[in-house]
N, C-alpha and C positions, 0 to 999 in steps of 0.2 A: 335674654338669659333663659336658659331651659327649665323649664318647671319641674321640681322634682314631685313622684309620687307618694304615696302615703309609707307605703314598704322603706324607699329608699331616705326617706329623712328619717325615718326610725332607725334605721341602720349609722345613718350620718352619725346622729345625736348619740347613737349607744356608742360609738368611736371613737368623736370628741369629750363625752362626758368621761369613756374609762383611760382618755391621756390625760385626762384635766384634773380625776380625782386618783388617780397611780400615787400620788406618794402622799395624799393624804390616807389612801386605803391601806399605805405600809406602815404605817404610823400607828395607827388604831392599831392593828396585828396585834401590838406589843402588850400586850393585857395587864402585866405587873404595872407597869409605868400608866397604861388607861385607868387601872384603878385606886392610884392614888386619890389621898381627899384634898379638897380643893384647900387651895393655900390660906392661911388664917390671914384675916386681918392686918396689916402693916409688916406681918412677915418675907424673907426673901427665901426664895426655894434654891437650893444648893447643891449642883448635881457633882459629887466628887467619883473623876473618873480616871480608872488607873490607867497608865499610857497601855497602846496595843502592845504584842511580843516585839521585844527588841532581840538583836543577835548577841547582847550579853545574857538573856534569858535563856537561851538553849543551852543543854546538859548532852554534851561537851560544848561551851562556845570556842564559836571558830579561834584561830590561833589568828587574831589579828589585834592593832593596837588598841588602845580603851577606845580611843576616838570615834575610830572605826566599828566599835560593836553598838557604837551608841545611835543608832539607826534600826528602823523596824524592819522586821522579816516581811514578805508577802502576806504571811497569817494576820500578822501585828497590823499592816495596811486595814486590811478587811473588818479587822475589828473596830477600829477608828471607823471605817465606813461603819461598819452597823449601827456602833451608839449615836451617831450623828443621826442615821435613819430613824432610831428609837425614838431621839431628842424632837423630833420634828414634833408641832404641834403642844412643847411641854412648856410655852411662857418663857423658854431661854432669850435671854436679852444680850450675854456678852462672856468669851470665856477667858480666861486665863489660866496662862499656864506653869510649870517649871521650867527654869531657862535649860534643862539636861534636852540632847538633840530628842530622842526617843518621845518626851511629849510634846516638845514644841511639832514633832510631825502630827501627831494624834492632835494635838489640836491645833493645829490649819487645817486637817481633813475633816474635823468637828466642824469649824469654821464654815466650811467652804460651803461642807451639808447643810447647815441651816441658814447658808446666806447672811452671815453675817460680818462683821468686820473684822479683820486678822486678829490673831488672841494676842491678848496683853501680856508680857511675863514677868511674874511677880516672883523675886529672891526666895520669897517664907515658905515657897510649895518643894522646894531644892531638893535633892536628895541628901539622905540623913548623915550629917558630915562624920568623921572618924572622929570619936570622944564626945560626940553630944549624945545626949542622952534622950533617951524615949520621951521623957516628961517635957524637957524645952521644944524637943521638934512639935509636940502636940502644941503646943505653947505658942509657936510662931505662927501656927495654923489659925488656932483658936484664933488670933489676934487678928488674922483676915479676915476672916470668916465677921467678926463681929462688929472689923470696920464694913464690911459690906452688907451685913443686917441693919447698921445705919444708913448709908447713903445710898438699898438699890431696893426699897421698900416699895414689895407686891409684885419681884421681876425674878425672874431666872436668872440664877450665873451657874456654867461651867466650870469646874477647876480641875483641870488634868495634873496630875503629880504620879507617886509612885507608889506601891505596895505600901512599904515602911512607914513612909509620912503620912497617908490615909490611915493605918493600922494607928498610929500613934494618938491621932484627933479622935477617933472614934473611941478610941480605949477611955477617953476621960466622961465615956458616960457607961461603962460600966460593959459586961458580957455574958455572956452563958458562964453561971457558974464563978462569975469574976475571974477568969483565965484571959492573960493577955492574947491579944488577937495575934493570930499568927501572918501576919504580913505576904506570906507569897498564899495563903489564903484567899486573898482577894484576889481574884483572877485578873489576867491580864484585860483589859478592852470591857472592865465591869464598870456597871454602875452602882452607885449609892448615895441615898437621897436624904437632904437633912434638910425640916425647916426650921428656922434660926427667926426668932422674935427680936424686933429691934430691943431689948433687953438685954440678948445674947444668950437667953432659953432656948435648945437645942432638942430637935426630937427627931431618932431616926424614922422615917418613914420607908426604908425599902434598904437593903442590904447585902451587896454582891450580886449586884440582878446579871446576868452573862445575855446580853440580845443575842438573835440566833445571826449564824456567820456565813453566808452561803458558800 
């Protein structure tokens, strides 16, 4: 075997090291999410993240059936990439989703980014049905959320859902002002971070974070 020189294994080693540390180096990037505090004690960290743009999100959407708008744009794709890129290195253990098509894409492409197993979907994350009310949909949320500060204590979970049902859960701890949150507020492909004490003590740590979208 040919013996390499001192130059050329330094070369090697700076080639191998920047494939090997690439996506942890994109991970760090992310400073909002790097400077989170570290997760309390028996708490579960709770990344609620709104599905990327779907083609019912564009103003005009297309003249097509509901079915069919219910699928992400290019933009919406890239989004899902980027929080998945953000999520890298955040403790996430498993996501689940809304059964609506728009987040189950966003989170298989969450999924796929952190190597994990296809996402769960769970009814409670649903979009906000005609005649329920703000306060129930926060209600069915709340009610996940605190089955999983029991049984995923000191782990990450993902929950992709929608504008309205994340505006809803969050409203019951309170806002600028006490003004309900305005639901297309939260950006499409955002994140926002709750830790959740196995009690069901809630405390937002970070709030419509937008990762950057190349």
């Amino acid at each position: 075997m040919t013996r390499l020189g001192a130059a050329a294994r330094t070369a090697a080693l700076v080639l191998l090291l920047g494939v090997t540390l690439a996506p942890a180096a994109a991970a760090r990037a992310d400073d909002a999410l790097g400077g989170l505090p570290s997760l309390p004690s028996g708490a579960v960290r709770v990344f609620l993240v709104r599905h990327g743009q779907a083609l019912s999100n564009l103003d005009p959407a297309p003249s097509l059936p509901p079915a069919e708008l219910d699928h992400l744009t290019p933009l919406g794709e890239r989004q899902a990439e980027a929080a998945g890129r953000a999520l890298v290195a955040r403790g996430v253990a498993s996501v689940l989703t809304s059964p609506a098509g728009r987040a189950r894409e966003t989170a298989e492409s969450l999924s796929r980014g952190l190597g994990l197993a296809p996402p769960g979907i769970d009814p409670r994350l649903r979009p906000k049905e005609p005649g329920e009310s703000v306060a129930v949909v926060g209600d069915r949320v709340d009610h996940l959320v605190r089955a999983l500060a029991r049984s995923r204590r000191g782990s990450g979970v993902v929950l992709v859902a929608h504008g309205e049902v994340l505006a809803a859960y969050l409203d019951r701890f309170g806002g600028a002002g006490g003004a309900p949150r305005d639901p297309k507020g939260l950006a499409t492909g955002s994140i926002t971070v709750v830790d959740v004490a196995p009690t069901g003590r809630a405390t937002i740590r970070l709030e419509n974070h937008r990762p950057a979208v190349p």
